[in-house]
C-alpha positions as a printed NumPy array, in Angstrom:
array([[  4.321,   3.636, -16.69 ],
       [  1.776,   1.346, -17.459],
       [ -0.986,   0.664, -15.203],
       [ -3.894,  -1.738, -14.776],
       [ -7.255,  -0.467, -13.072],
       [ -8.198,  -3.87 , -11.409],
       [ -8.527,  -4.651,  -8.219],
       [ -6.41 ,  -8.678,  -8.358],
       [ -3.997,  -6.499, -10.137],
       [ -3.887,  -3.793,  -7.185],
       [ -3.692,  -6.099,  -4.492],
       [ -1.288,  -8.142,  -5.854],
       [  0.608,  -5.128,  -6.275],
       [  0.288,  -3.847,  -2.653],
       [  1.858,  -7.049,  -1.154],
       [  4.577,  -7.015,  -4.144],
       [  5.185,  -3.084,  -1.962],
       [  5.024,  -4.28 ,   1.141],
       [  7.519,  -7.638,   0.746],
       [  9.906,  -5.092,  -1.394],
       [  9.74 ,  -2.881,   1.813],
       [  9.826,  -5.296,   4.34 ],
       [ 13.37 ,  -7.055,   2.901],
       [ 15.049,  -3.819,   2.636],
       [ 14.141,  -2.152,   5.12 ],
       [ 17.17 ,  -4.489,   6.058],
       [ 19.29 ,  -2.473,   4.671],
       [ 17.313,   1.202,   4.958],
       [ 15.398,   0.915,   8.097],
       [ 14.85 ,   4.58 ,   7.381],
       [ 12.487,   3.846,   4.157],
       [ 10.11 ,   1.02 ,   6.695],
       [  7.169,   3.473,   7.087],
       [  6.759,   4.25 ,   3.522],
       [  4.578,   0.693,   3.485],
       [  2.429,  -1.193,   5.772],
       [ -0.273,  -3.738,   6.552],
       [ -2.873,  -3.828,   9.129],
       [ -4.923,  -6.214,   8.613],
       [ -7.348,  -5.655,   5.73 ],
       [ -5.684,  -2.085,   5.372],
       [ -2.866,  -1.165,   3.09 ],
       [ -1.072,   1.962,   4.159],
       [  1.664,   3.451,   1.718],
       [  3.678,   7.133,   1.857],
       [  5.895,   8.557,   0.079],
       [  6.872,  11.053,   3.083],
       [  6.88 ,  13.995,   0.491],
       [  3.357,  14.963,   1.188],
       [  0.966,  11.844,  -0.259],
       [ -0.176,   9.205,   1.448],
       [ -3.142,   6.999,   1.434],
       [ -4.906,   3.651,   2.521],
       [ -6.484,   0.996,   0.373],
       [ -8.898,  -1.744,   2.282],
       [ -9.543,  -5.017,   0.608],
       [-12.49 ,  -7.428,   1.678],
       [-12.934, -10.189,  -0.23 ],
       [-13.693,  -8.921,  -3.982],
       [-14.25 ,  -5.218,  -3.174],
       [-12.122,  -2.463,  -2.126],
       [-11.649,   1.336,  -1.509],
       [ -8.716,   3.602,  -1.508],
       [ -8.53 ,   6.719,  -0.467],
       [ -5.48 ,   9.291,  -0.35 ],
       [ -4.071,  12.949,   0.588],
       [ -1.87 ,  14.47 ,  -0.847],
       [ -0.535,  18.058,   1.013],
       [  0.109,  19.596,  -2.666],
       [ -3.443,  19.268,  -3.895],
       [ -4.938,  22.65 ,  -4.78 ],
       [ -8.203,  20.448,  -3.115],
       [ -7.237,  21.736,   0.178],
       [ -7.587,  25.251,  -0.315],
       [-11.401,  24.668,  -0.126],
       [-11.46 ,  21.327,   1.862],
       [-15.024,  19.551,   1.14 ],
       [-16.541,  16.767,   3.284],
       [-15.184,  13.481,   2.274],
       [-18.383,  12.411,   1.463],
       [-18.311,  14.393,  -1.43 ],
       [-15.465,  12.106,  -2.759],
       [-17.847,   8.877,  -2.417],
       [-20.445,  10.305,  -4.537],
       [-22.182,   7.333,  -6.7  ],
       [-19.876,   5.065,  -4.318],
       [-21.946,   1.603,  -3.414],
       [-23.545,   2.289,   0.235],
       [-21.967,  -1.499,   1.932],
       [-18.693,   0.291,   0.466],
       [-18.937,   3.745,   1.559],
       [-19.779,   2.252,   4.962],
       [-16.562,   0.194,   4.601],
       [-14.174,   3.391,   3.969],
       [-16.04 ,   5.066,   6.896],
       [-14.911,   1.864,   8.964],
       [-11.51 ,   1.048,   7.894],
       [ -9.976,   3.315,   4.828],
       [-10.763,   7.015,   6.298],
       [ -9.633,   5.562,   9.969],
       [ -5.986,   6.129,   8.465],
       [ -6.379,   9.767,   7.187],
       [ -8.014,  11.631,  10.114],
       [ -6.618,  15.364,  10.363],
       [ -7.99 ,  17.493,  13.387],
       [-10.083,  20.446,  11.952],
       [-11.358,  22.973,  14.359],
       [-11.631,  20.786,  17.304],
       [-12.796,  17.863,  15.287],
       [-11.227,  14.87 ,  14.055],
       [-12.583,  14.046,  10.771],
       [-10.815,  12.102,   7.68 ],
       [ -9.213,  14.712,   5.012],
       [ -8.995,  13.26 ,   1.527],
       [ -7.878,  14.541,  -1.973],
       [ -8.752,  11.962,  -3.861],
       [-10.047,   8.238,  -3.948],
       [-11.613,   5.072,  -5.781],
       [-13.785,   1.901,  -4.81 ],
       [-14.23 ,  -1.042,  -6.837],
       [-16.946,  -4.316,  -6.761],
       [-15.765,  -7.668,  -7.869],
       [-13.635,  -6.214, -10.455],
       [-12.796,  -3.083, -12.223],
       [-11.879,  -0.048, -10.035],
       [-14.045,   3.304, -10.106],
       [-13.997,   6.966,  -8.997],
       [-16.339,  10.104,  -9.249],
       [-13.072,  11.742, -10.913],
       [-11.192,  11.204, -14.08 ],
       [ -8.053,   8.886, -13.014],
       [ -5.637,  12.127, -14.188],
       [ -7.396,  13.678, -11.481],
       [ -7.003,  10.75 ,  -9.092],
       [ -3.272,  10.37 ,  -9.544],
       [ -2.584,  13.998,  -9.674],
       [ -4.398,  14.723,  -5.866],
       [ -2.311,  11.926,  -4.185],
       [ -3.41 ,   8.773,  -6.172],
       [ -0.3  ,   8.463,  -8.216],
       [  1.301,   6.869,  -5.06 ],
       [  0.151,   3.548,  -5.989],
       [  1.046,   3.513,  -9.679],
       [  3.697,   1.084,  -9.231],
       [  1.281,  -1.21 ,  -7.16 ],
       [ -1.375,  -0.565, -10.519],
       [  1.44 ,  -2.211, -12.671],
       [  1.832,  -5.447, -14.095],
       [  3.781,  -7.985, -11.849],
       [  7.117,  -7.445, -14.186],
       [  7.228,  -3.772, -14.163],
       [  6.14 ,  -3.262, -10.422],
       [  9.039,  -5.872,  -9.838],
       [ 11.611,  -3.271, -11.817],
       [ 10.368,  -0.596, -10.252],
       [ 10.915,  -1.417,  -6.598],
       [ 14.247,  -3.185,  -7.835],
       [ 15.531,   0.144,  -8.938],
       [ 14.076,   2.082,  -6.325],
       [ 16.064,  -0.02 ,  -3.334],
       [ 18.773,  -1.233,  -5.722],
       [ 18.044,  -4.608,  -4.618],
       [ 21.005,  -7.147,  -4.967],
       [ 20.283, -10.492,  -6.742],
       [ 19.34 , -11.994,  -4.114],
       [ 17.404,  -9.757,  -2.252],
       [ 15.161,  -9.102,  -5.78 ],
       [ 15.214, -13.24 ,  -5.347],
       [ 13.833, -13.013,  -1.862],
       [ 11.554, -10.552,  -2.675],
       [  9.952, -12.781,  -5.4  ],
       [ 10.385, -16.057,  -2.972],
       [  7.93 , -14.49 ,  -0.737],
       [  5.407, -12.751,  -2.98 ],
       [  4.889, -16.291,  -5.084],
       [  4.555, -17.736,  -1.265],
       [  2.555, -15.121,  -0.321],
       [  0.282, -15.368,  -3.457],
       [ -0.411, -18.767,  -3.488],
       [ -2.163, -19.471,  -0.01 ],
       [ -2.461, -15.712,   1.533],
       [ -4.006, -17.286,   4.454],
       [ -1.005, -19.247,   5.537],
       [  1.535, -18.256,   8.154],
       [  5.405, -18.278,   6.179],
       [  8.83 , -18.882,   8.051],
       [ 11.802, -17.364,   6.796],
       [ 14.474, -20.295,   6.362],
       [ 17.929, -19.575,   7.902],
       [ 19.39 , -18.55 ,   4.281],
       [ 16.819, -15.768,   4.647],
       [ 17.346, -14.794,   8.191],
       [ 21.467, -14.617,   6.967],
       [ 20.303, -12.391,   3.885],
       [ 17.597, -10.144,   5.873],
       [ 20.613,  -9.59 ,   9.074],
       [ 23.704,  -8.817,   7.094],
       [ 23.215,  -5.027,   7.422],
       [ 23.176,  -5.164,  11.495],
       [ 20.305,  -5.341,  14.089],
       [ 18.244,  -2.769,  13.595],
       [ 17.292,  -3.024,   9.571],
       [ 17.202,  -6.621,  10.785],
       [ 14.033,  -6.185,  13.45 ],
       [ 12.438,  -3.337,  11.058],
       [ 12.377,  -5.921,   8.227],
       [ 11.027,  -8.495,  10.711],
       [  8.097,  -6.664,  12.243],
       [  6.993,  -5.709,   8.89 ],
       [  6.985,  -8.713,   7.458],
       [  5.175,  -9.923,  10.572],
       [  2.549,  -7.721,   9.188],
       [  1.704, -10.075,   6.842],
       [  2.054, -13.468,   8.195],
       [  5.554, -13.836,   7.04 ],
       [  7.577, -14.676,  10.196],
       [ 11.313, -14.992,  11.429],
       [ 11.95 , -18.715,  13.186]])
């Protein structure tokens, strides 16, 4: 698959996630915690083992991920090792946010436990590793979210074999979503009919998800 290491592209591609959750988690309420938002935070999993947390302020970010089939944690390391050559104001913003997802209880101490990760300023993303080495200790979770807007859209098409309509909701949202990210979005009723024709609970999974990012059932 091909993948684009910048950070528009990235966050773009975690909403184009999230909305493809959200709507069919309609129909698989089962598949709803695979992606979420809280607030600045991004939160995917794959529920085989990875799982991770990107935070986006204004033109910088950081990631950071675990995945339970990285040789890494045979000989777990402080995550600060991870952050080496890492920007301080965004080191301090992983210890804040990103590492708030990934704490594991070690000994009597809850600390965050990471495989792998990457920050980026302004533009281009960076890590201390090669990005083999990111996507093979957890980062590969957010390849499809790395893609360009067409191929992330086939992706997550095939992956919930999403009806014409539902890929057309999908893509009604993200384009809203996109345009002002600021603004609160209402579901019209042609969307409410689409989003509850697979029974009540799909129907309030999709709806507190999307909720998650200002998108909103009347």
């Amino acid at each position: 698959m091909v993948y684009d290491l910048y950070i528009k592209t990235l966050y773009e591609g975690c909403y184009l996630a999230s909305i493809s959750c959200a709507v069919m988690s309609a129909k698989f309420p089962e598949l709803s915690f695979e992606h979420s938002w809280d607030g600045i935070n991004y939160s995917v999993q794959d529920g085989f083992g990875s799982r991770g947390t990107i935070t986006f302020q204004n033109t910088f970010c950081v990631g950071a991920f675990r995945s339970d089939n990285s040789e890494r944690l045979n000989i777990p390391v402080p995550y600060s090792n991870f952050f080496v050559n890492c920007p301080t104001e965004l080191l301090q913003l992983a210890e804040r946010e990103t590492l708030q997802y990934l704490l594991e209880n070690s000994n009597g101490e809850v600390l965050p436990l990471i495989t792998a990760c990457f920050w980026g300023d302004n533009i281009n993303l960076e890590s201390n590793d090669s990005w083999e080495t990111v996507f093979s200790n957890g980062g590969s979770i957010v390849i499809p979210q790395l893609s360009a807007f067409e191929i992330g859209l086939e992706h997550w098409r095939n992956y919930y074999e999403m009806s014409d309509s539902e890929l057309n909701l999908v893509k009604k949202l993200f384009r809203m979503k996109m345009s002002n990210p600021n603004i609160h979005i209402f579901l019209d009723n042609d969307d409410v009919e689409l989003l509850s024709q697979y029974g009540l609970e799909g129907f309030e999974e999709a709806g507190e998800l999307l909720k998650t990012m200002d998108i909103y059932i009347k």
